[in-house]
VOPAGU-2260 file (C-alpha; in pm, 1 decimal, decimal comma):
REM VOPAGU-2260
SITE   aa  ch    i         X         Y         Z
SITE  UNK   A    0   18006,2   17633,2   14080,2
SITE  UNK   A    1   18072,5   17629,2   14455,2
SITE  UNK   A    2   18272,2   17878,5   14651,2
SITE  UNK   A    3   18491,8   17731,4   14901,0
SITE  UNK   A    4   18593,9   17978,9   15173,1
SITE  UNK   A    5   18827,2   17894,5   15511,2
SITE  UNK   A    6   18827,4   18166,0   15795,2
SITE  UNK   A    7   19040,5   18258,8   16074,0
SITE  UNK   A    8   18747,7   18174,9   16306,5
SITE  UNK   A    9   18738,3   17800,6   16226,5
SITE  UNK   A   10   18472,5   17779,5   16015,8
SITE  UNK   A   11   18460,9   17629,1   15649,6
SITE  UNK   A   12   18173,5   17764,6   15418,0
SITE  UNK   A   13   17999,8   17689,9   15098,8
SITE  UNK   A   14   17882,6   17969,5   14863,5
SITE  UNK   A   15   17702,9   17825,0   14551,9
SITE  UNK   A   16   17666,3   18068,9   14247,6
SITE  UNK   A   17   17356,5   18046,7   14085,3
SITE  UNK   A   18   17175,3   18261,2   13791,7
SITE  UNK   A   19   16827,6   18303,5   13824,8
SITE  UNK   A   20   16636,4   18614,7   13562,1
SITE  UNK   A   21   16966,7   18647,9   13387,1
SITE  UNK   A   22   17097,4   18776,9   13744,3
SITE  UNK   A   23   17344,8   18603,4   13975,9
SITE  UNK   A   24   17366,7   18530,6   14324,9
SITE  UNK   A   25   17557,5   18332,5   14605,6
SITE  UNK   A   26   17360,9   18137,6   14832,8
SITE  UNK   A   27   17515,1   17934,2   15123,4
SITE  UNK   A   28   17471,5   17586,3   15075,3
SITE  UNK   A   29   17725,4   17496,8   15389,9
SITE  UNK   A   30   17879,4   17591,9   15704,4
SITE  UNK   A   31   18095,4   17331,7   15946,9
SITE  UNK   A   32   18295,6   17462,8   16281,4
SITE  UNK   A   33   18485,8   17133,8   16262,1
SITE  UNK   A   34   18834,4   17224,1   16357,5
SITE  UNK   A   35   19004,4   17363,0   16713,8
SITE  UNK   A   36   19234,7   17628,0   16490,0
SITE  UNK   A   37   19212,6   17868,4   16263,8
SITE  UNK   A   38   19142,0   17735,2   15867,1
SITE  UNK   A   39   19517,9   17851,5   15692,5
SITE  UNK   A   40   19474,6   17659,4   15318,4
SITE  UNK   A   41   19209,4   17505,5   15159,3
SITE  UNK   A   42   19228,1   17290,2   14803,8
SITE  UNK   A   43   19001,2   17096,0   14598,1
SITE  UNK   A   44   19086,3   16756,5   14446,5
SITE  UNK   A   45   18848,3   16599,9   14282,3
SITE  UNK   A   46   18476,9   16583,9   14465,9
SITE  UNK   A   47   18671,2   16640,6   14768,5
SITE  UNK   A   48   18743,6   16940,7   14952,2
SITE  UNK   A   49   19100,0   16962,3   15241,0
SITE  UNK   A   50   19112,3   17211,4   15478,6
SITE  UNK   A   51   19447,8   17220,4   15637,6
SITE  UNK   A   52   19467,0   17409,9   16003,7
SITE  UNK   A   53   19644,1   17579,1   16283,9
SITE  UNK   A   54   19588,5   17265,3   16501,5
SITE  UNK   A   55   19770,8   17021,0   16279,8
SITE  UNK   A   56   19485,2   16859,6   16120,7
SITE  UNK   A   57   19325,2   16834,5   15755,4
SITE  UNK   A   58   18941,1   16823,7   15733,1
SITE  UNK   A   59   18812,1   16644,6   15433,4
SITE  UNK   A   60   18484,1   16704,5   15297,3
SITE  UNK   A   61   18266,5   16509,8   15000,8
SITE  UNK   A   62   18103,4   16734,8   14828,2
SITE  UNK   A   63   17871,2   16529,4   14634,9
SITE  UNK   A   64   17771,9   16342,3   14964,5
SITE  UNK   A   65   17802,4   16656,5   15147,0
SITE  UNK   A   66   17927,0   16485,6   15399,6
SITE  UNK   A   67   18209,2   16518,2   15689,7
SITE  UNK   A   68   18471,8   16239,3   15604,2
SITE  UNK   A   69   18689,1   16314,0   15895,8
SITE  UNK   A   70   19022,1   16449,1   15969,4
SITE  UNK   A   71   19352,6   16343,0   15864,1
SITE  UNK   A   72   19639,1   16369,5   16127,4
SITE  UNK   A   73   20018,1   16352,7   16017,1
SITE  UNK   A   74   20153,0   16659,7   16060,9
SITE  UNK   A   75   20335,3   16769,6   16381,0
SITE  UNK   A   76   20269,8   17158,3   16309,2
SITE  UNK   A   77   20054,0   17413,8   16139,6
SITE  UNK   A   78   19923,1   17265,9   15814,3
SITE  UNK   A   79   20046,6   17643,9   15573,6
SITE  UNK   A   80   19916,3   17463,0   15273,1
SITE  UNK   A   81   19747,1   17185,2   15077,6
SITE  UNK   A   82   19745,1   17138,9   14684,1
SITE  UNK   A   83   19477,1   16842,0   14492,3
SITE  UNK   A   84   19513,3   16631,6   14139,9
SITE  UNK   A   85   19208,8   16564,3   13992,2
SITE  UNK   A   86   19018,0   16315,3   14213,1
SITE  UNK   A   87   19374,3   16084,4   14262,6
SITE  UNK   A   88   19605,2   16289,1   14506,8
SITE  UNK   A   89   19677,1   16520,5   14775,0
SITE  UNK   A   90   19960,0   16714,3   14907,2
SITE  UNK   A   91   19975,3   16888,9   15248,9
SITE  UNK   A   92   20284,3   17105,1   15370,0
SITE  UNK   A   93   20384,4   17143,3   15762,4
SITE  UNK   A   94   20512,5   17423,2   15983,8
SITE  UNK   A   95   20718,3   17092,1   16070,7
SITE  UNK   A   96   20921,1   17099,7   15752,8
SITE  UNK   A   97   20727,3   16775,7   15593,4
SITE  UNK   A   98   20545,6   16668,6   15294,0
SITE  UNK   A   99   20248,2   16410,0   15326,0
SITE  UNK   A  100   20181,6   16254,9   14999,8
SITE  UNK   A  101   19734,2   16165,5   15014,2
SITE  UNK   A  102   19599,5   15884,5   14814,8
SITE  UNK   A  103   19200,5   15981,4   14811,4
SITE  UNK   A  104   19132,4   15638,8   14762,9
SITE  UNK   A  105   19076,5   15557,6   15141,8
SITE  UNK   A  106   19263,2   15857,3   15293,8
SITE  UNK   A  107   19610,8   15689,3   15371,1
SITE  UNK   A  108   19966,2   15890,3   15340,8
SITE  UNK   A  109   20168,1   15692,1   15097,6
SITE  UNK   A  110   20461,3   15869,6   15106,1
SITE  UNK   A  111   20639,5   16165,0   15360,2
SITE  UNK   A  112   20898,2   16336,3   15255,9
SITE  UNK   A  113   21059,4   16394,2   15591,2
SITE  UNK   A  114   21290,3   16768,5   15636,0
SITE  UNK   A  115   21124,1   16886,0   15277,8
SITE  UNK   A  116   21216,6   17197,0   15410,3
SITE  UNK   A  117   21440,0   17326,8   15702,1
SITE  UNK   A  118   21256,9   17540,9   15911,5
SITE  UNK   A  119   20911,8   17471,5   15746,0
SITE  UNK   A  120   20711,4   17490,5   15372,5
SITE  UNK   A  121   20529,0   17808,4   15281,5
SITE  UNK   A  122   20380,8   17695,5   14993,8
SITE  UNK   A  123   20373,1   17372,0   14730,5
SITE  UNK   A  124   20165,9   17361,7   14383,9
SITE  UNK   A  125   20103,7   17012,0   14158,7
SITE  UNK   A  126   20193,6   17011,6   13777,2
SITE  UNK   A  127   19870,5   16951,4   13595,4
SITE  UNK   A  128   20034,1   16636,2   13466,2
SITE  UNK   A  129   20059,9   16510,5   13846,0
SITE  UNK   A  130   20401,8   16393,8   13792,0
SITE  UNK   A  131   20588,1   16725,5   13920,7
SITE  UNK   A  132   20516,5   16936,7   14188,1
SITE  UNK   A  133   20686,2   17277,5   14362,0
SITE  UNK   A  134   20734,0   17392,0   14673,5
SITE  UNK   A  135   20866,5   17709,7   14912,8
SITE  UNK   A  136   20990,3   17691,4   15273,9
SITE  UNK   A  137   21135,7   17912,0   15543,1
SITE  UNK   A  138   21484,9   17738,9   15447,5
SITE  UNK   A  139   21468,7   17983,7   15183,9
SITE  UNK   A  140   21485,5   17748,2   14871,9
SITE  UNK   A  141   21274,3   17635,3   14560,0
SITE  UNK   A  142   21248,4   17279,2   14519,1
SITE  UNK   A  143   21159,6   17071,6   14229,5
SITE  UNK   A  144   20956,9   16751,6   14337,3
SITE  UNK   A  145   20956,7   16406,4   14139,3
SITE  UNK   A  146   20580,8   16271,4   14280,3
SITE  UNK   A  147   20659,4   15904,2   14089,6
SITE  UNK   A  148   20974,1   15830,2   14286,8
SITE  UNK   A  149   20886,8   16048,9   14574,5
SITE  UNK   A  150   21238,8   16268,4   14573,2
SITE  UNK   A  151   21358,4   16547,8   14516,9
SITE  UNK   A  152   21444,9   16653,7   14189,2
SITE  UNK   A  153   21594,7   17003,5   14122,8
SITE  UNK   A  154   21689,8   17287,3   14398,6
SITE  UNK   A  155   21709,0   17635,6   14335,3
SITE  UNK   A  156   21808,6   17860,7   14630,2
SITE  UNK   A  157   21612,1   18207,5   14679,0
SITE  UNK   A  158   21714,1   18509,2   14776,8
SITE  UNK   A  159   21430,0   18546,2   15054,1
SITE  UNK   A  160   21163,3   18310,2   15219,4
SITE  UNK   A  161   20927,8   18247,8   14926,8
SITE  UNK   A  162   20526,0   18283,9   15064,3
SITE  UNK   A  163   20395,0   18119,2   14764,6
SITE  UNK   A  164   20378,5   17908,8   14424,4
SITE  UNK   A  165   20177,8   17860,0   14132,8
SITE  UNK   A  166   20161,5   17656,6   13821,6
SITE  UNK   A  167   19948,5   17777,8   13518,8
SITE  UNK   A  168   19681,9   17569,2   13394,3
SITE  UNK   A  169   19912,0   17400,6   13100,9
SITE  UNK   A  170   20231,0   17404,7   13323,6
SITE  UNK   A  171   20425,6   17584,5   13076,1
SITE  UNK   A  172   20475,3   17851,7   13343,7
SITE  UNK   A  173   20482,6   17875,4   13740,8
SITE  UNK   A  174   20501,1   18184,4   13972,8
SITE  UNK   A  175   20711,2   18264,0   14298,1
SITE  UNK   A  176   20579,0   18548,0   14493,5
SITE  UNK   A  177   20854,0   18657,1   14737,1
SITE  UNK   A  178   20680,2   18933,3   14952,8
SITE  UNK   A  179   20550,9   19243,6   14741,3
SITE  UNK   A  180   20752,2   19117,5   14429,0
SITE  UNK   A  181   20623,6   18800,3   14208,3
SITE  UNK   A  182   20831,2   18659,0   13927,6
SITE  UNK   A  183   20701,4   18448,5   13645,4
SITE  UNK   A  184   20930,2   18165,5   13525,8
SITE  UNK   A  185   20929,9   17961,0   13201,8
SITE  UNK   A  186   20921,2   17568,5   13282,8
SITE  UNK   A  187   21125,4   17427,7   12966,9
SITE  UNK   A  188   21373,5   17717,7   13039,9
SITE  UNK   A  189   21362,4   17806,1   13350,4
SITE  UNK   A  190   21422,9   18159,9   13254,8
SITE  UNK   A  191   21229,9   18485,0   13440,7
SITE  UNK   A  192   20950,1   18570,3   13189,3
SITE  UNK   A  193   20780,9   18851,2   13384,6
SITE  UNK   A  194   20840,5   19036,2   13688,0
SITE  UNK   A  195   20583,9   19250,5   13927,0
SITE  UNK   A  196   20639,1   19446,5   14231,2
SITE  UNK   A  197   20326,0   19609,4   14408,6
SITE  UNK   A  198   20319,3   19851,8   14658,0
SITE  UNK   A  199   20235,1   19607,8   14958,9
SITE  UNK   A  200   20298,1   19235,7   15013,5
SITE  UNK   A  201   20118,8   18989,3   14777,0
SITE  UNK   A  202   19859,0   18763,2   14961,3
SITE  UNK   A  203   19733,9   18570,0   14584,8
SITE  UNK   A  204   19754,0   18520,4   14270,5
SITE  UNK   A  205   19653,2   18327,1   13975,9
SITE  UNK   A  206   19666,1   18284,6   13645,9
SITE  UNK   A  207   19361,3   18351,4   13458,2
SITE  UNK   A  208   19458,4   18180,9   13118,8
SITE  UNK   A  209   19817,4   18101,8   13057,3
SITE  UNK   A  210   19905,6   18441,7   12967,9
SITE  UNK   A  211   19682,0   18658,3   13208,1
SITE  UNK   A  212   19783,2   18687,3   13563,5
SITE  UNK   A  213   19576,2   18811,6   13860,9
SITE  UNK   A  214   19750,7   18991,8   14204,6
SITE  UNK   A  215   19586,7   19066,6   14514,2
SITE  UNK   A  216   19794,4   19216,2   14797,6
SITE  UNK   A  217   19733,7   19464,9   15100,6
SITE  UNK   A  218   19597,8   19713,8   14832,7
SITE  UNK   A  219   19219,9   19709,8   14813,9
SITE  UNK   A  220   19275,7   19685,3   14411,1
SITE  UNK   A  221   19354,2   19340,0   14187,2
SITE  UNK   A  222   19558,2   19372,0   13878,9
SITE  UNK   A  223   19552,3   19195,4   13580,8
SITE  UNK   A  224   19886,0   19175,3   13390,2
SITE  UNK   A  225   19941,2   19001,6   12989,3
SITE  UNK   A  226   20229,4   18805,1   13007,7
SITE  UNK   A  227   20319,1   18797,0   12652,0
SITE  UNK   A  228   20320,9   19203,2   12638,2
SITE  UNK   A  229   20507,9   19255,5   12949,0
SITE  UNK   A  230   20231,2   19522,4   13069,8
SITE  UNK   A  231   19935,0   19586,0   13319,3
SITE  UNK   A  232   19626,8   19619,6   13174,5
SITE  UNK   A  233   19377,9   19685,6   13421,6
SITE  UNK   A  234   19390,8   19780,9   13777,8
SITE  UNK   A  235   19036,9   19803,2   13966,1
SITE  UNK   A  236   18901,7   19846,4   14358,5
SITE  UNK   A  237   18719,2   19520,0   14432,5
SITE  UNK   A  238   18686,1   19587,9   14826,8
SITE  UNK   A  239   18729,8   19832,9   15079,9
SITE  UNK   A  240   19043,3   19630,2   15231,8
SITE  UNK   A  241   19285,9   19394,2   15154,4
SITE  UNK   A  242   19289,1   19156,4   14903,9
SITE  UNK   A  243   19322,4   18843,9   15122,6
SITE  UNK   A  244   19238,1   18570,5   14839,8
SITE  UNK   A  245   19175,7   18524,1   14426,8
SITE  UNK   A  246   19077,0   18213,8   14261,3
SITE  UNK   A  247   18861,8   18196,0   13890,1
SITE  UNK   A  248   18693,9   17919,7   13730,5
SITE  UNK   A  249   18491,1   17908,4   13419,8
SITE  UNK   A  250   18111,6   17815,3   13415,0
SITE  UNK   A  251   17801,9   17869,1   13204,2
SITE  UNK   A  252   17996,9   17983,3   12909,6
SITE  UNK   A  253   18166,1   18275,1   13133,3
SITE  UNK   A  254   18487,4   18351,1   13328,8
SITE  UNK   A  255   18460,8   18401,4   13663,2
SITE  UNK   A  256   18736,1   18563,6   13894,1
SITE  UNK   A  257   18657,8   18512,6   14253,8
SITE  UNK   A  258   18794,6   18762,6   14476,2
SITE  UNK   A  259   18759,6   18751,9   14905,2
SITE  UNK   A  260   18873,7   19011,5   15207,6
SITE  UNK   A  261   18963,9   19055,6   15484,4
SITE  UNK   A  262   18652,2   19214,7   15568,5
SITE  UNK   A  263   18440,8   18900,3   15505,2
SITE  UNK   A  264   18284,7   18985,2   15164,6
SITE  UNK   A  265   18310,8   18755,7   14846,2
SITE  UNK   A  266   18229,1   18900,7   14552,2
SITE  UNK   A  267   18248,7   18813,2   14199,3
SITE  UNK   A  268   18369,4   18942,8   13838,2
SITE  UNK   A  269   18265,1   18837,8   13530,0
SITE  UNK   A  270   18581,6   18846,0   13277,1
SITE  UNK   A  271   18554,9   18938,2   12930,3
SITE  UNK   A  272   18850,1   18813,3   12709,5
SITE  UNK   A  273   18808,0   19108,1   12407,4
SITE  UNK   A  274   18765,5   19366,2   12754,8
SITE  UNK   A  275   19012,8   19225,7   12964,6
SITE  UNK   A  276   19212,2   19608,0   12979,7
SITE  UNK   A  277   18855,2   19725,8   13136,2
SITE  UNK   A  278   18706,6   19673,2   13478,3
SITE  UNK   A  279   18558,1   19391,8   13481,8
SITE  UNK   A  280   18149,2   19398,1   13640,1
SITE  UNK   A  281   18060,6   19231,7   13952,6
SITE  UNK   A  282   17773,8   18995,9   13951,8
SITE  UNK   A  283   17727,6   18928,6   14265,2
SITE  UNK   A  284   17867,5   18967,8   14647,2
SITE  UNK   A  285   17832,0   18775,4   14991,3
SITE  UNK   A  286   17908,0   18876,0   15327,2
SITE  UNK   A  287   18058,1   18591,1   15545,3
SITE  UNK   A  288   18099,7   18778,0   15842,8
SITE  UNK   A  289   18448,5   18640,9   15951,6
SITE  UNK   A  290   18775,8   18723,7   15831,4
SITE  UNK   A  291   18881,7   18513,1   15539,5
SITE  UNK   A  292   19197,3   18349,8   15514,2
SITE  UNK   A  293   19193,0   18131,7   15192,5
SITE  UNK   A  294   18936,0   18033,6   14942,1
SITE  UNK   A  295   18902,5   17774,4   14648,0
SITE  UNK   A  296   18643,7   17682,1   14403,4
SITE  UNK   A  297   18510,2   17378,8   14299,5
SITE  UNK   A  298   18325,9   17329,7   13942,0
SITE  UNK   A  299   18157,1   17030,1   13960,5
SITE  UNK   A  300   17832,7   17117,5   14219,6
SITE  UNK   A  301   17501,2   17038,7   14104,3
SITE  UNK   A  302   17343,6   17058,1   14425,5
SITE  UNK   A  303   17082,6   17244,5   14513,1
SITE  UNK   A  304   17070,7   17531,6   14851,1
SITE  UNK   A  305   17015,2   17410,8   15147,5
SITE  UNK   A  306   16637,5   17467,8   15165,4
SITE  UNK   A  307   16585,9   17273,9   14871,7
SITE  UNK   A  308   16837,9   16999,5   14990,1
SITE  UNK   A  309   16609,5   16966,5   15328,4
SITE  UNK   A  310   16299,8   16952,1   15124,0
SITE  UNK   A  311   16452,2   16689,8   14863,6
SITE  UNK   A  312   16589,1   16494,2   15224,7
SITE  UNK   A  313   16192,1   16500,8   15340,8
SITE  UNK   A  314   16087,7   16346,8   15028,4
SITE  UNK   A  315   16320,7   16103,8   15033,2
SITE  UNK   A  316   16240,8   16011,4   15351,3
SITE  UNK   A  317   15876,7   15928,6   15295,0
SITE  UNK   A  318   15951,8   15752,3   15033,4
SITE  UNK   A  319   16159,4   15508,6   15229,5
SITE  UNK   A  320   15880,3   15469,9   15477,6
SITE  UNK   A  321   15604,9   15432,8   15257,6
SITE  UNK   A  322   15833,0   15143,9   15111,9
SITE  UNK   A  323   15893,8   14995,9   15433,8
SITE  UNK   A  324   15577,9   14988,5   15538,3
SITE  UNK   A  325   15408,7   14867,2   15164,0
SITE  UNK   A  326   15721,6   14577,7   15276,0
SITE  UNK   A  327   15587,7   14468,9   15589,2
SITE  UNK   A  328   15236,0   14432,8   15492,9
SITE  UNK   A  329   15321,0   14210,2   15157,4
SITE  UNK   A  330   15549,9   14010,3   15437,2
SITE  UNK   A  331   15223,3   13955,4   15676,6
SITE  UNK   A  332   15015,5   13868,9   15364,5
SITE  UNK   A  333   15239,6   13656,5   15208,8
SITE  UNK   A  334   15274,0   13463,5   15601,1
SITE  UNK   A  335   14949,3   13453,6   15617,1
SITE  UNK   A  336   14910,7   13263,9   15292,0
SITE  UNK   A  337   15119,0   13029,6   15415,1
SITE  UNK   A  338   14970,8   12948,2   15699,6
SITE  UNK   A  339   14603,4   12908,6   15565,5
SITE  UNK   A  340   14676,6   12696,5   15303,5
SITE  UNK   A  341   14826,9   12388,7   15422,6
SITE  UNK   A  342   14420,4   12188,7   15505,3
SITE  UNK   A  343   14390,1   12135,1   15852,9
SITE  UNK   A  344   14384,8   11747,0   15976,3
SITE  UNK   A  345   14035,0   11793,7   16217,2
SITE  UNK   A  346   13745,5   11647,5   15980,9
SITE  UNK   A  347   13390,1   11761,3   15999,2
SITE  UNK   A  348   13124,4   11587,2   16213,2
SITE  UNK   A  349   12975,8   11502,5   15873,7
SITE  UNK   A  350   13275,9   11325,3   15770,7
SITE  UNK   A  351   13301,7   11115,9   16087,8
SITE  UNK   A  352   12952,0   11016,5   16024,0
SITE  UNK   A  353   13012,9   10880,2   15648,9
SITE  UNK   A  354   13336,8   10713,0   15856,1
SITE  UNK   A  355   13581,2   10903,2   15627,2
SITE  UNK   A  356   13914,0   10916,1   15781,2
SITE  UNK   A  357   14251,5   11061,5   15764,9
SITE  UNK   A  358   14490,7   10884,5   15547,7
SITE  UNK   A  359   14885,3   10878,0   15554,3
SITE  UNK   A  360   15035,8   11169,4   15437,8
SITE  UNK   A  361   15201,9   11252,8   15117,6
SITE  UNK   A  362   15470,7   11504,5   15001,1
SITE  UNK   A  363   15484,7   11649,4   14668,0
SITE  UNK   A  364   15729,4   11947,8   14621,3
SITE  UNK   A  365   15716,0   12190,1   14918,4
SITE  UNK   A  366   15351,8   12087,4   14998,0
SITE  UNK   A  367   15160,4   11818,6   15237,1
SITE  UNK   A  368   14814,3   11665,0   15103,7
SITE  UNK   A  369   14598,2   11519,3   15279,9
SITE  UNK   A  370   14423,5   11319,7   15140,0
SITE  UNK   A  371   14041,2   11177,0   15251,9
SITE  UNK   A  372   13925,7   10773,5   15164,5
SITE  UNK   A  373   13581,4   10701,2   15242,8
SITE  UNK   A  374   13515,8   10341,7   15394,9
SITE  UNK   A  375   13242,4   10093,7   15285,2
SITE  UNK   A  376   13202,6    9925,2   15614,4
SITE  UNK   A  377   12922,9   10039,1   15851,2
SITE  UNK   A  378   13131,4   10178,7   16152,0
SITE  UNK   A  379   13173,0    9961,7   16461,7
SITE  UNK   A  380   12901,1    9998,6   16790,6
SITE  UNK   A  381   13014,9   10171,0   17093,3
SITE  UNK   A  382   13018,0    9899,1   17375,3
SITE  UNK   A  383   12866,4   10067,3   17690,0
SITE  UNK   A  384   12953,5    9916,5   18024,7
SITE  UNK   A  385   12622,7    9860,0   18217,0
SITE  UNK   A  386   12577,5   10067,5   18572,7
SITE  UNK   A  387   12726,1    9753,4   18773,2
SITE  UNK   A  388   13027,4    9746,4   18587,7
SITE  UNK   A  389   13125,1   10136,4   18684,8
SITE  UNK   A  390   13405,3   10181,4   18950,9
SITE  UNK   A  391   13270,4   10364,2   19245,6
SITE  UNK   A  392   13584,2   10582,6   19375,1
SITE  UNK   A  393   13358,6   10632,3   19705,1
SITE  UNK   A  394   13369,9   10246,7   19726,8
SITE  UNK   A  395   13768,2   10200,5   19733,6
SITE  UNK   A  396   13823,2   10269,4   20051,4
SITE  UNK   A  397   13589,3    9980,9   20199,8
């Protein structure tokens, strides 16, 4: 399980929980300064991860690969939020009051929904069928998106600017948090199911299973609230500030809820589903060092830490060279062969002597042979020119 955490100082990092002696611990497996603004959203579809930011662009990363795949540039405004199905899709919402529709199959925008929202979108989530999605804007409104034909679908109007929405994992649900108050609604009905109101303004929240719901505002504390009973049942001090981002995932058999602050740490809790009305136990924390702005988490990293990633690179490496060079030699030896076989057409004095001689040659397949005929004949005298004969050079002149 990887921790994905943007910050307000343009940086993008990788925390990777790992157990080791039945303890936890986040290492950082990542760190990129690849944008000019700060990092406002940050979602995970598929093995990728898109970080939207204050300077109009999304950064997309492949987390398998771990590797930069560049930035995506649509938008004519702050990108306030981006939203991932599976490995297929990806939404991104504008200052500029636009939708961009992703395909993550070579990075193009298939659709954009142009004016989305008047005066800008706060928020948009994806149903988990991928059909449906929702989204918030500054035009004060709640819109209902059809993703197949790329249009709008259903409008509800809000009594304030909505900062953010949320489907639950089964999309039976979906939450609207409207400064310090958050109100659950049922999809099939449309009916309000719940209804919270904290003492500060809500920065996040998630639903931990379909009927447990997680809050983090300005207080230092996160809440947990059941749904189905219409009560709070726990409310704990995870950090010394504000609660500036939640997101959970299960691994290893356990729950996880992921909680970040303003003050740069990143800790986690371990939830227990027969203890949920208790404080849950942190398993581990990480200081970052910046100020966080947004965090995801993405379930599917088997990587190892960087050390062991540079170590596994060098090993690699030799490998390739020892392969290359094992290569080159078998090429020399095998040009070699080639060249020595083939007989050579110069006969030895002892041949000459016999009167053996080259014959015509013969192909057969890929190779020449020459072949050697010995003659019966006695060979032929010399004739030598007696001294008389010999043309003096001296002599031409005269």
């Amino acid at each position: 399980m990887d921790v994905l955490v943007g910050t307000y100082e343009e940086f993008v990092l990788g925390l990777k929980l790992q157990k080791q002696d039945e303890k936890y611990k986040l290492s950082q497996t990542f760190s990129d300064h690849g944008q000019c603004g700060s990092v406002r959203c940050i979602a995970v579809s598929g093995k990728f991860v898109a970080c939207g930011s204050s300077d109009e662009t999304i950064k997309v990363y492949d987390l398998q690969k771990r590797i930069d795949f560049g930035n995506l540039i649509k938008h004519n405004g702050t990108v306030t939020c981006v939203d991932g199905f599976k490995s297929e899709n990806l939404l991104s919402g504008s200052e500029d009051g636009t939708i961009c529709i992703w395909r993550t199959r070579g990075w193009e925008c298939d659709r954009t929904l142009v004016n989305a929202h008047k005066g800008g979108v706060t928020s948009l989530s994806i149903h988990p069928s991928g059909k449906l999605a929702l989204s918030v804007g500054k035009d004060k409104s709640l819109r209902t998106w059809n993703l197949i034909k790329a249009r709008t679908a259903y409008v509800k109007n809000l009594h304030a600017v909505g900062d953010l929405v949320r489907w639950s994992d089964e999309g039976t649900r979906y939450l609207v948090v409207i400064d310090s108050t958050l109100t659950v609604y049922s999809t099939e009905s449309a009916d309000v199911v719940y209804v919270v109101k904290t003492k500060g303004r809500i920065h996040s929240a998630v639903f931990v299973q379909e009927d447990i719901l997680a809050i983090g505002s300005e207080s230092p504390n996160v809440e947990l609230h059941n749904l189905r009973t219409g009560s709070l049942l726990v409310s704990f001090e995870a950090h010394e500030k504000r609660v500036k981002a939640l997101a959970y995932a299960a691994a290893e058999g356990e729950t996880f809820l992921c909680t970040a602050s303003s003050d740069g740490f990143v800790k986690v809790w371990k939830l227990q589903a027969e203890h949920l009305s208790e404080k849950p136990g942190m398993v581990c924390q990480y200081n970052i060092g910046c100020r966080v702005t947004c965090m995801a988490i993405w379930k599917g990293s088997n990587k190892p830490s960087v050390e062991e990633d540079k170590k596994k690179i060098d090993i690699e490496e030799e490998k390739e060279e020892n392969e290359e060079f094992e290569e080159e030699e078998g090429n020399k030896f095998e040009q070699e062969e080639i060249i020595i076989a083939p007989p050579k057409r110069k006969l030895k004095e002892e041949d000459v002597r016999q009167g053996k001689r080259l014959k015509k040659k013969k192909k057969v397949g890929d190779w020449t042979i020459l072949q050697e005929e010995s003659k019966m004949k006695e060979p032929k005298k010399k004739k030598v020119r007696s001294k008389s004969s010999k043309i003096s050079f001296e002599n031409l002149g005269k």
